[in-house]
N, C-alpha and C positions, 0 to 999 in steps of 0.2 A: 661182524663187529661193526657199530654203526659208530659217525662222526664222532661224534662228540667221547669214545673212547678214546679214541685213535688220535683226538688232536692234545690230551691229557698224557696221553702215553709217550708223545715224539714230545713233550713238554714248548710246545711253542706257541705264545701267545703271539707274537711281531715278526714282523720281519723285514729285517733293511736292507735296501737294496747293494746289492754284490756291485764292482766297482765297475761294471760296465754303465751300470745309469747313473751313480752319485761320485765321480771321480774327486781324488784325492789330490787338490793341487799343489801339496806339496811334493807328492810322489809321485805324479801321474804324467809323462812323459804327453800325451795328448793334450791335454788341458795346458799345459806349459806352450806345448806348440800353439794352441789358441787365441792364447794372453797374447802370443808374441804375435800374431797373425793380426789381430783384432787392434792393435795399437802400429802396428806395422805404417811407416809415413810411404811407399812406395808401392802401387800395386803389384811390382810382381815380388816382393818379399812375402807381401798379404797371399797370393796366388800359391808361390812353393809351402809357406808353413802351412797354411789351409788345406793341401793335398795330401801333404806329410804328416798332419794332425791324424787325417783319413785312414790316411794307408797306415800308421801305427795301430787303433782303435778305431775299427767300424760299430759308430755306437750315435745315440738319439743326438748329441749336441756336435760332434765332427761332420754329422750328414745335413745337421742343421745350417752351418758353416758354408756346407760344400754347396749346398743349394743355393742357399743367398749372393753364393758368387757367381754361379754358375747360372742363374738369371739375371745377375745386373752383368755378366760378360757374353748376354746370351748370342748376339750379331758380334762378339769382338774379334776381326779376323787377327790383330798381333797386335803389339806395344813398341815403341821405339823408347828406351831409358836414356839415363843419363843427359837432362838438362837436353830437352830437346827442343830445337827450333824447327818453325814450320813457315813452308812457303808461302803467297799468298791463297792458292788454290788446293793448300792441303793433300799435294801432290808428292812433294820430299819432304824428309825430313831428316834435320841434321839430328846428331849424336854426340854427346862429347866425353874424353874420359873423367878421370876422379881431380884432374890437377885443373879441368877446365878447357881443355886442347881437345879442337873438333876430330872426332874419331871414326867419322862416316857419317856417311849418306845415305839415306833409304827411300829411293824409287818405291811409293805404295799407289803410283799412279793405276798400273794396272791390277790383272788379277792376281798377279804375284807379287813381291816385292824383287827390287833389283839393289843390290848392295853396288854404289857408284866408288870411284878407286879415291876421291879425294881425302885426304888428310894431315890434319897438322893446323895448327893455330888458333888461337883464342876469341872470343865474344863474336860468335859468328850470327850475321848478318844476310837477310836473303834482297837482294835486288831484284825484283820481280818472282818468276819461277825457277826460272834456269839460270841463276848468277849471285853466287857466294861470296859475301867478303871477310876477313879473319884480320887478326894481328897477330905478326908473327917477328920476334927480332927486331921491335920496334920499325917496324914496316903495316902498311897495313894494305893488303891485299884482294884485288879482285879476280877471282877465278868461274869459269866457265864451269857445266856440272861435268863433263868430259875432265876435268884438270886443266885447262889451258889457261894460265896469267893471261888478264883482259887488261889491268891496271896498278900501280902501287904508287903508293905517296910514304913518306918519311913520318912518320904519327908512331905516338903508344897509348890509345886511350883505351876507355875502360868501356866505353859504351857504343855502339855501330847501331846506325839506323838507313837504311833503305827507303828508296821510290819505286810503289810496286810495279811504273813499266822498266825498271831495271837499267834507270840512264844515272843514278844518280844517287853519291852517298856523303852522308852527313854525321860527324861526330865532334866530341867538343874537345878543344884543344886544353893544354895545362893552364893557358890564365884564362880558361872558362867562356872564351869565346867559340861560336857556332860555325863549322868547316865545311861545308861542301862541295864535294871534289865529283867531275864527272866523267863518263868512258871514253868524253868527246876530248878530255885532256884538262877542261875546265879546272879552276881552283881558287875559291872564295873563301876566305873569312871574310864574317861579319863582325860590325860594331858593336855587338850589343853583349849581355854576359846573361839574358834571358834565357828560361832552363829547353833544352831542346826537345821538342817530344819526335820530330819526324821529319821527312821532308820529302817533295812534290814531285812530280813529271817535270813541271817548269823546272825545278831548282831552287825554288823557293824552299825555305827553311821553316817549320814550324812550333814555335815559339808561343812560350809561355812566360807571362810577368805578372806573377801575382792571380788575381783572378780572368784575366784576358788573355786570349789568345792569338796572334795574331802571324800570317806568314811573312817572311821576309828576305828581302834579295837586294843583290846590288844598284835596285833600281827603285826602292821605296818599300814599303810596307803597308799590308791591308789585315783590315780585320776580318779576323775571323769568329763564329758564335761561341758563347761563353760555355753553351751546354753542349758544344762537340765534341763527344766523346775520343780522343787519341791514344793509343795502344803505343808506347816508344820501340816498343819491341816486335812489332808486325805492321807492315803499309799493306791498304788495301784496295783499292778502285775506290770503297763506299765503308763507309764505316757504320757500326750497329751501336746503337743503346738500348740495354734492359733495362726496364724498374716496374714498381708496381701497375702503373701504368700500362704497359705493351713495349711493344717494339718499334723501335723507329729507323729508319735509313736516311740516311747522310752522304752529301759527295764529298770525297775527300778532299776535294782542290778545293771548292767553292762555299761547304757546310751547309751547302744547300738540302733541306729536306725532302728528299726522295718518296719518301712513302713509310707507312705507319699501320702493324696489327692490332690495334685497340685490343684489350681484353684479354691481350696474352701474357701477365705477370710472369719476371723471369729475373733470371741472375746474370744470368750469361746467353748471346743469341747470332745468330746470323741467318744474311739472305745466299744464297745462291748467285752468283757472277750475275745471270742475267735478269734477277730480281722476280723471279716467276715463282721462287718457293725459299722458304725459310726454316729453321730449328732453331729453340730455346732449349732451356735447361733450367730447371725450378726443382730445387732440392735434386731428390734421386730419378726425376722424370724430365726425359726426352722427348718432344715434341715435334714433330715435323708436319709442317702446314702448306697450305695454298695462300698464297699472296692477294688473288683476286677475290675468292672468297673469304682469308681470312678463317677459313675453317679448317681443325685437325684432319690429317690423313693415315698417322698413327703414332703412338704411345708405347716407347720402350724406358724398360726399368735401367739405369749407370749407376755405376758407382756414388756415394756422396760425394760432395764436393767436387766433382770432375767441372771443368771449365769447357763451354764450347770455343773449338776455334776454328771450323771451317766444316761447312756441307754444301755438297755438289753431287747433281744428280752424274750416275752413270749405268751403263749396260747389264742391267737384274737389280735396280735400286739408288740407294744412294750410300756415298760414301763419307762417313763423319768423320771428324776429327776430335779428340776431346784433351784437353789437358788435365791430370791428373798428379798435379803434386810433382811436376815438371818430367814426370813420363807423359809422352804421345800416346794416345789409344786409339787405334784404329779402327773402327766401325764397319761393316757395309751391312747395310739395312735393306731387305728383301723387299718387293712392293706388298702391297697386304691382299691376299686373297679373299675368295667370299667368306671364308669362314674368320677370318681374322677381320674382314667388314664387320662380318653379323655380330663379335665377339664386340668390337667396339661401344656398344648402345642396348647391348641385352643388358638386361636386371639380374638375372641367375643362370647360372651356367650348370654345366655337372657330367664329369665321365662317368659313363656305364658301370658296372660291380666288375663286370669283363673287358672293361676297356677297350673295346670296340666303335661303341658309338659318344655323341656328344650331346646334351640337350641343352638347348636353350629357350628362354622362356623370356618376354616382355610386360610392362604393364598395360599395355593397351590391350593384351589376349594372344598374341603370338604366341604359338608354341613351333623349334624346328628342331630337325634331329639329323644330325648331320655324321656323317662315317669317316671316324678320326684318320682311319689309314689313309684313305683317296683326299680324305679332305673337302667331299663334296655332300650338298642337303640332299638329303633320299625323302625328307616329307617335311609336310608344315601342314599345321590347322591354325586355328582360332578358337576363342573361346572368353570369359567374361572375369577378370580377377576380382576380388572384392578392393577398393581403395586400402592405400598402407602403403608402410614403406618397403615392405617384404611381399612375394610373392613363394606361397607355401606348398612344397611339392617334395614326393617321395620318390625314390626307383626302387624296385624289385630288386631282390637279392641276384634273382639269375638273369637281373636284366632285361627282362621281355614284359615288363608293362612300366606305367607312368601315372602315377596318381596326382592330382593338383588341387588344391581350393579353390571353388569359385564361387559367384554372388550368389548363387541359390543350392549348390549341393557339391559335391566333389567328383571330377573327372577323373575316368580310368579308361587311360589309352595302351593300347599294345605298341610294342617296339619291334621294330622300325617301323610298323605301319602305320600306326596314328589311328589303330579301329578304337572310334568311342565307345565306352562303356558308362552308363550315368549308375555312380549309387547315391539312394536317395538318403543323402547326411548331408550336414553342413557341419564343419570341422577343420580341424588339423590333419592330417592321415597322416601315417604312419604303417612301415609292410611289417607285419610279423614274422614273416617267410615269406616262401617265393608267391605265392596266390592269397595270402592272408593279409588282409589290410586294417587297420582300426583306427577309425576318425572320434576324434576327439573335441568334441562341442559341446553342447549344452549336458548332453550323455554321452556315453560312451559304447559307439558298435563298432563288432566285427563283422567281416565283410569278403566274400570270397566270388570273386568275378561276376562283380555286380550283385550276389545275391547274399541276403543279411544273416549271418549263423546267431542263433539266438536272439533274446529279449534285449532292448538297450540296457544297457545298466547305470543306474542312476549313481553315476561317482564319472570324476574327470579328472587326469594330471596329462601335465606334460611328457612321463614318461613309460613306456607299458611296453611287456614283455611276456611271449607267451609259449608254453612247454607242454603240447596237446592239446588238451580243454583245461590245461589251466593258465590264466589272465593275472597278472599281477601290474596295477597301477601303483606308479613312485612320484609325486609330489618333488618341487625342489628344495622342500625345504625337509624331503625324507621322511613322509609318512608318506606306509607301505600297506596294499591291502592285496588278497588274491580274493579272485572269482573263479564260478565258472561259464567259461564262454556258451556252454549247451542252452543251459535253464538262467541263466544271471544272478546264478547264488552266489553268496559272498561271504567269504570267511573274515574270523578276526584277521584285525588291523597291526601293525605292529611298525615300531621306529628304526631307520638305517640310517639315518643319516645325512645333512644337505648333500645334494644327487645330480649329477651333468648326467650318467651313463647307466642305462640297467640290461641285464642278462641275466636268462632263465635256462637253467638245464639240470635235469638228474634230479629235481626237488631241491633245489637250492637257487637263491638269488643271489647275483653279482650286481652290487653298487659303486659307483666309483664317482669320485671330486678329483676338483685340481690337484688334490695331494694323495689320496687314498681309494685302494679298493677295497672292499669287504664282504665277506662270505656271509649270507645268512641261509638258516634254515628256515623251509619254507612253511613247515609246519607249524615249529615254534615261534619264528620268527629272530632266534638266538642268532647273534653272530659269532662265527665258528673260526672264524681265522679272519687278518689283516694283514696289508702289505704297505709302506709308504714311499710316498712316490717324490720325486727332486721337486726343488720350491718351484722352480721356473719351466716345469711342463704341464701342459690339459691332456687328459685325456679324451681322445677323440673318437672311441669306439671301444666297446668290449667285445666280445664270442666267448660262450663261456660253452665247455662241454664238460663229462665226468671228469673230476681231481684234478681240470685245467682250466686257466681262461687266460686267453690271446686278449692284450692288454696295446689298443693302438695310442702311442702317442705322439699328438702335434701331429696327426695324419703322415708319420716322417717313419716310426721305427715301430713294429711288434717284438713284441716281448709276451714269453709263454712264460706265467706261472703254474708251476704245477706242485704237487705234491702227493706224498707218498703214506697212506693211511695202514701200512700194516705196521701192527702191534709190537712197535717196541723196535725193530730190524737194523734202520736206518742208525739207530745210533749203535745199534749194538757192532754193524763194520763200520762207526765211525763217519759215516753221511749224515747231514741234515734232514729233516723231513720236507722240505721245502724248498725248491729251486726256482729262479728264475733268471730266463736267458733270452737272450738278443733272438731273433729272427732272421735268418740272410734274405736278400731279398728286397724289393720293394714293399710298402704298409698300406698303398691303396693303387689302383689300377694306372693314376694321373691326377693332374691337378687341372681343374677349367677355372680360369683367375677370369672372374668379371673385368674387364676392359682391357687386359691382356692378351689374353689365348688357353692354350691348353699346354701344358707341361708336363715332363715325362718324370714320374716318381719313383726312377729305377737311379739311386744312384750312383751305381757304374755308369748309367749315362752323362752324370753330371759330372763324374771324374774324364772320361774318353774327352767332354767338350772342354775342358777347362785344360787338358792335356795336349789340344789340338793346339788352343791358344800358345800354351808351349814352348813346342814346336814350332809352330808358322811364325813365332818371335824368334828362334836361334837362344832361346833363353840355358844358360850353362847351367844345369843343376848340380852345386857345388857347398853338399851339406856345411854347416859348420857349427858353432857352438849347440848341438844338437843337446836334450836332456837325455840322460840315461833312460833306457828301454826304448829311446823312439825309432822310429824307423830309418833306417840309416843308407840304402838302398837309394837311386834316384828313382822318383815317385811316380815318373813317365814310362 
């Protein structure tokens, strides 16, 4: 019985996709978790329903989700919630509960966290590193991080500010005058009703009126620069200013300009204590640089909008702090090895089909091929690109060669070894299988380790697909023609449709756009069956074999359509002729993210790391207004 019975007979012209790829947000318990994840103001709200979405529905837009967080948390060792205050060296950090009342302390100095015994009181306040002060009982209190009362004065105000060597604290009384009370027994009001932002080691008070700034104590008052930046809420040795500009550093006492990273645009930034290294934050990018050069040292993806508030180098890295919507996020950031050096300044990246190795490729000619497990380069050549902004290059299906474009013909190297092969084309390549190559330039050849199978053939598209000796070139704008690879005869031409994706097998092509795949015959050129795909996915690969084709989308999820061409059957027990289903599994070997690294595109991996996070937070998984059907389980 051929096709075109058989797809008369099971009567199906369309077909839409079942609800694992176009979910029903009115009814769809994942999608609900989504909305609420995606809007979510707290990262770890965003963190559990974004797991929970997961573990309900493993499907193309929950693993989308998972991913996205699961690289902007990629170095996050834990979160400190609830309205948290951070010391000057990013070392403690307080916690407070729902009413406002400090509820701990979290030691993230070392490799672990140390939950410290203090609690109890309001708008807490850090005096240096190791000294807290709260209100409590109309009292306001200075404690040790041990718990030991250090100090109390009779006060109930709303706002506590700190000197970050920890001798000396400042808040403003009911008729709006500036207080500074100190460990030494000290106890000043000032004359003035100037708004308080801070105050000093001396005891100076730091004061604003109007556009000026100015310190002040019992013994006169000096000015201070108009464009010093002050934090009311954190004292620091040196204080940071971002803008379009760069970075600049400040001494807190004196507003003295320290030192300045020209060129480094940013929102939010800091130096390091002893001013030898610095990190900004510019949108959802992390920066961490050299002070003397002034040059990056590496580039991680955070969350949006996170605020930096303190980095400091320590033992395997450094340790960041970020503010996120008044959760703490804690960072520690690995130093960058060779392959995450090379990864920095390559042009194109690309994991192996088997995921073993990693290529990377520059425009000056660099090619290296480095071995993802060890993490170390096993070869490097050189070679000549042509100018552009792309540098165009293929891998083998089974990973054991490298084809590239260069100024005079196309390079074909073997993997891992880097053995040259010259074939004489100048083109685009493209592997058809594993030893089958076709470069695409002025004509069109096939090409089989190094040696040319057949006559050029005078036709050229961006997209070609080939099923023994037969060739079929696809255009993007979907005119279709087949050859044959032997002799370069060419059959009629025939229209599929604008085309990202083609696949050839069993006498039939598979086309596919952002929205649709579609069957044609390869004879007639008829199309035989469609499928349609969610508005906001590309396809990023097809494989098509007999009465299937593995449908990769967003390089994130496969999906097998298939169907069932005997005569009549399927409906007659009441089945469709036509299924398609999720893939378990990862959809490609890995990700190589230009100026990133390499990422694992298993994601169970991305759930274990996001679950780690979790964990090493003490975070209470404690479902609640869950939608019906979702997963109700804790998701750790």
């Amino acid at each position: 019985m051929n096709r075109k019975a058989a797809l008369i007979a099971g009567a199906v012209t369309a077909l839409v996709l079942a609800a694992t790829l176009v979910p029903d947000t009115g009814g769809d318990p994942a999608r609900h978790l989504l909305d609420r994840a995606r809007s979510a103001t707290t990262i770890e709200d965003r963190l559990l329903d974004t797991l929970r979405a997961y573990r309900t529905r493993d499907r193309l837009d929950t693993r989308s989700d998972l991913r996205g967080l699961a690289r902007e948390l990629r170095f996050a060792d834990r979160f400190v919630p609830d309205h948290a205050t951070t010391n000057p060296s990013g070392t403690r950090i307080a916690h407070h509960d729902e009413d406002g009342n400090l509820s701990g302390i979290v030691d993230v100095g070392g490799p672990g966290a140390i939950e410290l015994p203090l609690r109890g009181g309001r708008h807490a306040a850090w005096l240096g590193d190791d000294r807290i002060a709260t209100v409590r009982d109309g009292r306001v209190l200075v404690h040790d991080q041990a718990g030991q009362l250090l100090r109390e004065a009779v006060a109930d105000p709303d706002t506590l500010v700190g000197d970050w060597s920890g001798r000396f604290l400042a808040f403003t009384t009911p008729a709006g005058r500036p207080r500074v009370i100190g460990l030494d027994g000290s106890d000043v009001t000032l004359p003035t009703t100037a708004t308080l932002l801070g105050v000093l080691p001396s005891g100076e008070a730091i004061l604003a009126d109007r556009t000026d700034k100015f310190a002040m104590s019992t013994t006169g008052t000096r000015d201070l620069p108009d464009d010093l930046p002050v934090d009311p809420t954190r004292s620091r040795p040196t204080i940071t200013k971002c803008d379009h500009s760069g970075l600049t550093r400040f001494d807190t006492t004196t507003g003295a300009r320290l030192g300045s990273v020209p060129g480094q645009p940013c929102t939010t930034g800091a130096f390091t204590e002893d001013g030898t290294e610095w990190a900004t934050v510019e949108g959802t990018a992390l920066a961490l640089g050299d002070t003397a050069t002034g040059t990056v040292t590496r580039r991680v993806e955070i969350p949006d909008q996170a605020g930096l508030i303190s980095v400091e180098p320590e033992p395997g890295g450094h340790r960041v702090v970020l503010d996120d919507h008044g959760t703490a996020l804690v960072l520690r950031i690995p130093p960058p090895d060779g392959l995450d050096r090379a990864f920095a300044d390559a042009h194109r990246a690309a994991v192996t089909p088997d995921g073993a190795l990693v290529v990377l490729l520059w425009r000056d000619g660099r090619i290296e091929v480095w071995d993802r497990g060890t993490r170390r380069r096993l070869n490097a050549t050189t070679t000549r690109f042509p100018a552009g902004d792309r540098v165009e290059f293929a891998l083998s299906p089974d990973s054991r060669a490298l084809a590239a474009r260069t100024v005079d013909h196309v390079g074909l190297w073997t993997l891992p070894g880097l053995a040259p092969t010259t074939v004489d084309a100048v083109g685009t390549p493209a592997f058809l299988d594993d030893t089958r190559l076709v470069v695409s330039g002025e004509d069109t050849t096939v090409w089989e380790r190094g040696t040319r199978l057949g006559p050029p053939i005078h036709a050229t598209a961006p997209y070609a697909a080939a099923d023994g000796d037969d060739l079929v070139l696809v255009t993007a704008a979907g005119s279709a023609r087949t050859f044959k690879i032997g002799d370069g005869s060419g059959g009629a031409g025939f229209e599929v449709g604008r085309t990202t994706a083609v696949a050839l097998a069993d006498g039939t092509l598979a086309v596919a756009d952002d929205h649709t795949v579609r069957i044609h015959d390869l004879r007639t050129g008829e199309q035989e069956r469609r499928t349609t795909l969610p508005d906001d996915t590309v396809v990023s690969g097809l494989v098509s074999a007999d009465d299937e084709v593995t449908i990769t989308l967003d390089g994130t999820l496969d999906v097998s359509w298939r169907w069932n061409v005997l005569w009549g059957l399927p409906a007659l027990i009441g089945r469709g002729t036509e299924s398609l289903e999720d893939v378990p599994g990862p959809a490609v070997p890995g990700y190589a993210v230009e100026g990133v690294g390499v990422e694992s595109a298993d994601p169970a991996v991305w759930h274990d790391a996001l679950c780690g996070v979790v964990h090493r937070s003490g975070l209470a998984d404690r479902p609640h207004d869950l939608p019906a059907g979702a997963f109700a389980d804790e998701v750790c």
